[in-house]
C-alpha positions in Angstrom: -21.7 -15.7 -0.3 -18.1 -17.1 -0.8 -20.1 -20.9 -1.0 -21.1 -20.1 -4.5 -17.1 -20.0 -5.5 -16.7 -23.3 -3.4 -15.2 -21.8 -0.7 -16.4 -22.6 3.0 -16.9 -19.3 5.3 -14.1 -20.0 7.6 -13.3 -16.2 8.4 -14.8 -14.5 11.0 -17.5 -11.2 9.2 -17.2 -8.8 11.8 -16.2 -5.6 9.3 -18.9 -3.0 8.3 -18.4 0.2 5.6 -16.4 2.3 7.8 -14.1 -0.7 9.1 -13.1 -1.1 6.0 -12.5 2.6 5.0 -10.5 3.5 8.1 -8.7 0.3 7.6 -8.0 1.7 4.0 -6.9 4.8 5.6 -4.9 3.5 8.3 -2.7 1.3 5.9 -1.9 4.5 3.6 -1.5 6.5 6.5 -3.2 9.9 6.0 0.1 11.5 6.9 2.9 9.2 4.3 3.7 11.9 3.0 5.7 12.5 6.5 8.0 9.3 5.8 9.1 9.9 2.1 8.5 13.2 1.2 12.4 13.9 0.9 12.8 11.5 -1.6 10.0 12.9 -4.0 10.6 16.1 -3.5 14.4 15.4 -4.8 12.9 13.5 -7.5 10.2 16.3 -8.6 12.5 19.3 -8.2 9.9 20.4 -5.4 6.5 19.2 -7.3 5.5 17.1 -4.4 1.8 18.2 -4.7 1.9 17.7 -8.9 3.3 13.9 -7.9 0.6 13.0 -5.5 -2.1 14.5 -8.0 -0.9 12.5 -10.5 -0.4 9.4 -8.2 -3.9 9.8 -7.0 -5.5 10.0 -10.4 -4.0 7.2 -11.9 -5.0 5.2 -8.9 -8.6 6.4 -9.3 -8.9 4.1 -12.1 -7.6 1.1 -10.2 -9.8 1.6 -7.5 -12.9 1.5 -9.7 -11.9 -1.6 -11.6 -11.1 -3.3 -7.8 -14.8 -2.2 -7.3 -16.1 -3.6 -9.9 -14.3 -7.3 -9.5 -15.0 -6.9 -6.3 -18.2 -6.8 -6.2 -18.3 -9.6 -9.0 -16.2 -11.7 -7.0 -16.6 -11.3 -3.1 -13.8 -13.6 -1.7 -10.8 -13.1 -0.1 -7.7 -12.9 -2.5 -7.6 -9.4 -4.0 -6.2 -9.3 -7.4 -5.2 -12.7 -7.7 -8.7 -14.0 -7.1 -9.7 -11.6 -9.6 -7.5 -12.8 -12.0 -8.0 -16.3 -11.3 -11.5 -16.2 -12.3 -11.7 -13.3 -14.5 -8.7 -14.6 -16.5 -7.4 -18.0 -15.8 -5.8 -19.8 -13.0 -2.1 -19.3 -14.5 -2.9 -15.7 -15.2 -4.0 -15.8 -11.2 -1.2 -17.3 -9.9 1.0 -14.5 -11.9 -1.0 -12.0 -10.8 -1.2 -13.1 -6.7 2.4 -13.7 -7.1 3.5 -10.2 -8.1 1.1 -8.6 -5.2 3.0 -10.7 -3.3 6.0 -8.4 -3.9 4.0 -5.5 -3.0 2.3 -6.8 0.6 5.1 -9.1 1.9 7.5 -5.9 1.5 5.3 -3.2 2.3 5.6 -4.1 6.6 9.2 -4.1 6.2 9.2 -0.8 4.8 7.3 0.5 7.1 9.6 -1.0 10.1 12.7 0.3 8.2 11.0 4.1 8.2 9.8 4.2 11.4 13.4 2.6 12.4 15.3 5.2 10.8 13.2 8.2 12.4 13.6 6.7 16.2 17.1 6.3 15.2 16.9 10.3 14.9 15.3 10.4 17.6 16.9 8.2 19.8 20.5 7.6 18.7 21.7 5.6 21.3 19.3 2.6 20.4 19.9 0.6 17.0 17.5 0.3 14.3 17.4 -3.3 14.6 15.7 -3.1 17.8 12.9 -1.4 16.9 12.5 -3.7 14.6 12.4 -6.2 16.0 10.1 -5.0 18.6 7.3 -3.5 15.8 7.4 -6.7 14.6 6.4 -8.9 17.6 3.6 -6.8 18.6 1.9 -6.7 15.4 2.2 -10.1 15.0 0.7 -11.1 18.3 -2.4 -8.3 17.7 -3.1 -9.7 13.9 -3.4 -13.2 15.2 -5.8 -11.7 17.9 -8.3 -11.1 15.3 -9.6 -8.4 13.1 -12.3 -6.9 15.2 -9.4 -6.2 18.1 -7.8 -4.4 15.1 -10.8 -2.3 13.6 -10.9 -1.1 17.0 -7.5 0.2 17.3 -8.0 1.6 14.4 -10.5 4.2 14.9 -8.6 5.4 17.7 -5.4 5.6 15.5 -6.8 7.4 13.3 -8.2 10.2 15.3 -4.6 10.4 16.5 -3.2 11.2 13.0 -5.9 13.3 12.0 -4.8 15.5 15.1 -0.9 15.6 14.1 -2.1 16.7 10.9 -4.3 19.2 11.5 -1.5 20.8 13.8 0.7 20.5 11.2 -1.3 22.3 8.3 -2.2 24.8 11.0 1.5 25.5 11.9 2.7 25.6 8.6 0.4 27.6 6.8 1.1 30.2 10.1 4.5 29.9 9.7 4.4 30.9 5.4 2.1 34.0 6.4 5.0 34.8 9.2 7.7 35.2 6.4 9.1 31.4 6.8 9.5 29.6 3.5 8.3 31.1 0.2 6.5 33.8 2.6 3.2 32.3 1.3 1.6 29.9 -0.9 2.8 29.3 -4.5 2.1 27.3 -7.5 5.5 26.0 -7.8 4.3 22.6 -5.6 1.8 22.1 -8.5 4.0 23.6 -11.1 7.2 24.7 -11.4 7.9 26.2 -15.2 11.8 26.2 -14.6 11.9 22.6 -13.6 9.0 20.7 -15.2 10.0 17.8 -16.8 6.9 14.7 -17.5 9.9 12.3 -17.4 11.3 13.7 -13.9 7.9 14.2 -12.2 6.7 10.7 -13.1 10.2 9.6 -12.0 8.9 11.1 -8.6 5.3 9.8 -8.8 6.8 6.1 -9.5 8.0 6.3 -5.0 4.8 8.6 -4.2 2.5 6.3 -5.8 3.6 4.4 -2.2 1.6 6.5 -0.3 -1.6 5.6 -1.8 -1.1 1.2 -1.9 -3.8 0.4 0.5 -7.2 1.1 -0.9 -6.5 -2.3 -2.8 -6.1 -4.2 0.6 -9.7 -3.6 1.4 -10.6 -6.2 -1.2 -8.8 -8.5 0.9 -11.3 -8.3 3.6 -13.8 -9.4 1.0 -14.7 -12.8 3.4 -14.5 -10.9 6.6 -17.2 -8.1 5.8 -21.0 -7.7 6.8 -23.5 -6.2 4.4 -23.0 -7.1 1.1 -20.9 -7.4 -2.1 -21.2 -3.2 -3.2 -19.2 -2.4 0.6 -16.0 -3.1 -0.6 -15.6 -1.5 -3.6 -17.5 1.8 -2.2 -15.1 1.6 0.6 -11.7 1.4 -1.6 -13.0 4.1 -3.8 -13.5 6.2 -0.8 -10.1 5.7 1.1 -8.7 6.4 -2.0 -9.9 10.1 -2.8 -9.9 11.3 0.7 -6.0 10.3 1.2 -5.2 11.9 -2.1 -6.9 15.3 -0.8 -5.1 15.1 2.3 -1.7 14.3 0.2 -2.0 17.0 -1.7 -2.8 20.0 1.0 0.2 18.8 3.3 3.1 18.4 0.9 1.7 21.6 -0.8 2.5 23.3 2.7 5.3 21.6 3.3 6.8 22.4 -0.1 6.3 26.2 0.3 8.0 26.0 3.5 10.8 24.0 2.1 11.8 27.2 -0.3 15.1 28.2 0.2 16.1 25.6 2.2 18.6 22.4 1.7 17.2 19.2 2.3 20.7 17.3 3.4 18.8 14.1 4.6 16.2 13.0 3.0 15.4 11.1 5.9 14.3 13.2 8.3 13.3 16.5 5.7 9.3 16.5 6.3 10.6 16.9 10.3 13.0 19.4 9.7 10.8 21.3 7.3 7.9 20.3 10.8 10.4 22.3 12.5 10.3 25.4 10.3 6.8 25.5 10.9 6.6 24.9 14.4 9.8 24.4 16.2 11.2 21.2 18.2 8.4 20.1 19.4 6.4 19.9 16.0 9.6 18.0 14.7 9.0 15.6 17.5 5.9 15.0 16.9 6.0 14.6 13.4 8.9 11.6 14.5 6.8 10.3 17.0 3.5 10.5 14.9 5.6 8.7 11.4 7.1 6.1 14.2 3.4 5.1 15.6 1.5 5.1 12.0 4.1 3.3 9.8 5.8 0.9 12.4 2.4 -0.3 14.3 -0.6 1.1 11.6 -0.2 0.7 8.7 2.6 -2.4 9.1 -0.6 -4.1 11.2 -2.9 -3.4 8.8 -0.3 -4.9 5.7 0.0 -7.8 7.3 -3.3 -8.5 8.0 -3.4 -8.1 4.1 -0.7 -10.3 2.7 -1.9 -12.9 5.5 -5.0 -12.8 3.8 -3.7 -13.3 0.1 -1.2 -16.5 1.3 -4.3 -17.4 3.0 -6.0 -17.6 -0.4 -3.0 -19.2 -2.3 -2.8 -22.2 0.0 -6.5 -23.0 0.7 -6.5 -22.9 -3.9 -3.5 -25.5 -3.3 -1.0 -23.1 -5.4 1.0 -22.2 -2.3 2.0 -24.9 0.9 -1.6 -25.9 2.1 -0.6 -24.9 5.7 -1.0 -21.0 4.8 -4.9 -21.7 4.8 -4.7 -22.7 8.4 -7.0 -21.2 10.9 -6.3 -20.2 14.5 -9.0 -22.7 16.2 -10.0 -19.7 18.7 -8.9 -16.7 17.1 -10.5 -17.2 13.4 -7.5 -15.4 11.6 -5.1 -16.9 9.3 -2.5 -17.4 11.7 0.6 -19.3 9.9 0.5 -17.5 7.3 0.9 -14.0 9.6 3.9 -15.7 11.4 5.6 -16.1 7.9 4.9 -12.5 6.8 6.4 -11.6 10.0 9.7 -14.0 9.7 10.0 -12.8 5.8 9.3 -9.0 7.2 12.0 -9.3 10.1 14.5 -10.8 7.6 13.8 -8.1 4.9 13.7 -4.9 7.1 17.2 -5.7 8.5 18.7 -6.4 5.2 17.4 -3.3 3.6 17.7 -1.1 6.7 20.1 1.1 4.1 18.4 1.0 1.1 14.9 2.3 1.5 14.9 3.9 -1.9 14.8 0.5 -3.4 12.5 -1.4 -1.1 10.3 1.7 -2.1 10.4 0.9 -5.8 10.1 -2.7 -5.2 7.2 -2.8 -3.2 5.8 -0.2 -5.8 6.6 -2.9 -8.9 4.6 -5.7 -7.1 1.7 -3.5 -6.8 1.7 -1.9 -10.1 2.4 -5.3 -12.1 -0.8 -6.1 -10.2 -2.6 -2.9 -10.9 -1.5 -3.7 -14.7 -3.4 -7.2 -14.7 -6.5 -6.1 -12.8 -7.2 -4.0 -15.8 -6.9 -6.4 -18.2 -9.3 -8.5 -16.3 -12.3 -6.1 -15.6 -12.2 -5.9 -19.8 -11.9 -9.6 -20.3 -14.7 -10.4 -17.7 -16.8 -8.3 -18.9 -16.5 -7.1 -22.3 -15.7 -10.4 -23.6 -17.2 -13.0 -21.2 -20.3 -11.0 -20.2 -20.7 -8.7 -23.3 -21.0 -5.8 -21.2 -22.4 -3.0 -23.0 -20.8 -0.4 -20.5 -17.9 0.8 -22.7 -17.1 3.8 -20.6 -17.2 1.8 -17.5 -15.8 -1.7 -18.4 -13.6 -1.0 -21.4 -12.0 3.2 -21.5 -11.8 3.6 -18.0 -9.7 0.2 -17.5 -7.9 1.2 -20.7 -7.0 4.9 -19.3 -5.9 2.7 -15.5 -3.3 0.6 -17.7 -1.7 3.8 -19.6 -1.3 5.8 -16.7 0.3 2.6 -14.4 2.6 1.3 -17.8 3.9 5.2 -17.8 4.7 4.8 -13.9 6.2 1.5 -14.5 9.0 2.4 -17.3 9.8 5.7 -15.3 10.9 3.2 -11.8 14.3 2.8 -11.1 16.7 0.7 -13.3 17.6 -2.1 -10.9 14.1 -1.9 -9.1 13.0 -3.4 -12.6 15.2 -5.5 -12.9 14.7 -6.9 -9.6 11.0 -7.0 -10.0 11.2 -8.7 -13.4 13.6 -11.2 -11.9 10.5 -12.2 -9.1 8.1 -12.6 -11.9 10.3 -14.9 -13.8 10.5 -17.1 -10.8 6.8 -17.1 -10.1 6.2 -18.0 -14.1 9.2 -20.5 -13.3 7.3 -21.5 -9.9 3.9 -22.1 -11.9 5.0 -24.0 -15.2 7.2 -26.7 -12.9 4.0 -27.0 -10.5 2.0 -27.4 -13.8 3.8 -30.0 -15.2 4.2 -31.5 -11.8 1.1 -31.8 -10.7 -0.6 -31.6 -13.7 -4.2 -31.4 -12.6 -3.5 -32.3 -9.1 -3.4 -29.7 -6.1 0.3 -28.9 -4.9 1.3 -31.3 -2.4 2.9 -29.4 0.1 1.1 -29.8 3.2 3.2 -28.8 5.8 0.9 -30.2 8.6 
């Protein structure tokens, strides 16, 4: 119970095991893949599948170590609750602040993807629009309440399993037909010519995108029925079955891709949909991308980052209004209409330069990733003198290897950028420190 932490239950529990896993699901979307798959198929030299394999086991590690502070610390927060206890307060804030980068940027992404494929689609109606559009109905369902959201979910998800299934159906006909390499390969796992570790972790630095989600699970923690264990089995869980899923369709995709140019890399998972299947598969695969990034998964992202300002502002480190709570509703409602202002303001500004919203958001999470690590060891190796060295010390130890690898192999100005946003959150704590000293931040906006 979130009382022994000093928290009041204010959130509504209404979230079982499987709520929590197709929410996990829905906000990495079992068909990502769909949305970027150009771009890391550039970067990999065609090793789509090796990227996601690689992506997917580093995460592993993650997902164990959010299991583990999750079940040590079941309140709403995610990493920078973690941190905040496991660590210190200042360590906490760091930590919160650089998800930040990750969650408050991840729904604009997904508006500026599903923009860009309607624009395909529908040329005569600016990206703007949509938008715009994504954005208002998301907001008004997340203030509605999580339950309204599990619920859409399910049905969601049933809707993306079908698109994929047709997909990996049509494509693997299509590569026993003749189309593509004529049949599966290995070069989608390996490719001798090409391989490069520096190049293909270049390319697992924007796939790694695909799995961010498992970790929004843990900011659930307050809104889930059954006990402390349900979160971290449910993260661990999301997290392999994406990665499966991952793998198999970029694998198809990649064979079919074989001899073919990839001039946008846009729209080259629907024109590779189209190889396999023709217009109407392209279609879909538009439509299906559209309806998973744009509503989904930027629902389910919000609901997350809501969740986390939530956290910041009832701890007094962030304007105390963020911890308000619809009177009806039960949801953390000013805190979704500011994700949503920050989310509009975002999308439209970077409605060009999705490659480096991707590396951004990526940053945020991995910087996170980074400092949950170093907190599983410190909470329990050296606070609790854990004697589970496998568990508590090498597997953390592995996790912060494999994400520092990913880190250095971003983007140039992506790190840049993201080392700009820390500075201003360590900038943002030591003034608020000094400030306040002991005191909680004064900026009740009431």
């Amino acid at each position: 119970m979130i009382e022994e932490f000093g928290y009041k239950q204010e959130l509504k529990r209404a979230l079982s095991f499987w709520d929590l896993l197709i929410y996990g699901l829905i906000f990495m979307v079992p068909i990502a893949p769909f949305g970027v798959f150009g771009y890391v198929s550039d970067a990999s030299k065609g090793m789509v599948a090796l990227a996601y394999l690689i992506g997917m086991t580093g995460m592993i590690f993650t997902a164990l170590s959010y299991a583990k502070m999750s079940e040590a610390f079941p309140v709403a927060g995610s990493v920078y609750a973690y941190a905040q206890r496991g660590l210190n307060e200042y360590v906490g804030f760091v930590s919160g602040w650089s998800i930040l980068l990750d969650y408050i940027l991840i729904p604009s992404l997904c508006y500026v993807v599903s923009a860009n494929a309607l624009v395909a689609l529908v040329p005569g109606v600016p990206g703007w629009l949509w938008i715009i559009l994504f954005i208002a109905v998301n907001t008004f369902i997340n203030i509605r309440g999580v339950e309204f959201t599990a619920k859409a979910n399910k049905y969601t998800l049933i809707l993306l399993f079908t698109v994929l299934l047709i997909f990996l159906i049509a494509g693997i006909t299509a590569l026993f037909a003749g189309k593509g390499s004529g049949g599966f390969t290995i070069k989608p796992l390996f490719d001798a010519e090409n391989f490069n570790i520096n190049l293909v972790m270049g390319a697992v630095s924007i796939a790694v995108l695909s799995f961010l989600g498992f970790d929004a699970i843990s900011t659930m923690a307050e809104e889930v029925k059954g006990g402390n264990k349900v979160v971290g089995r449910a993260s661990v869980a999301a997290l392999l079955s994406v990665g499966f899923l991952f793998v198999a369709q970029t694998w198809v995709a990649s064979d079919l891709a074989r001899g073919t140019t990839l001039d946008n890399l846009d729209t080259a998972f629907y024109d590779i949909a189209g190889i396999a299947g023709g217009a109407w598969l392209k279609t879909v695969a538009i439509l299906a991308t559209v309806f998973s990034w744009g509503i989904s998964s930027a629902l389910v992202s919000q609901a997350a980052i809501s969740r986390i300002l939530f956290s910041m502002g009832r701890d007094r480190k962030l304007p105390r209004a963020l911890a308000k709570v619809h009177p009806k509703y039960q949801t953390p409602y000013v805190s979704t209409i500011l994700v949503a202002i920050v989310s509009m303001v975002v999308s439209l500004g970077f409605q060009d330069a999705m490659p480096v919203l991707t590396n951004l958001v990526n940053f945020g999470a991995l910087t996170g990733f980074l400092i949950l690590h170093i907190t599983v060891i410190n909470h329990f190796m050296i606070r609790k003198k854990s004697k589970n060295i496998f568990g508590h010390l090498i597997l953390p130890l592995i996790g912060m290897c494999v994400i520092g690898y990913v880190i250095t192999s971003m983007d140039a100005l992506a790190l840049k950028v993201g080392s700009a946003w820390l500075c201003l959150g360590i900038i943002y704590i030591v003034i608020h420190t000094k400030v306040y000293k002991d005191k909680p931040i004064q900026m009740d906006l009431q």
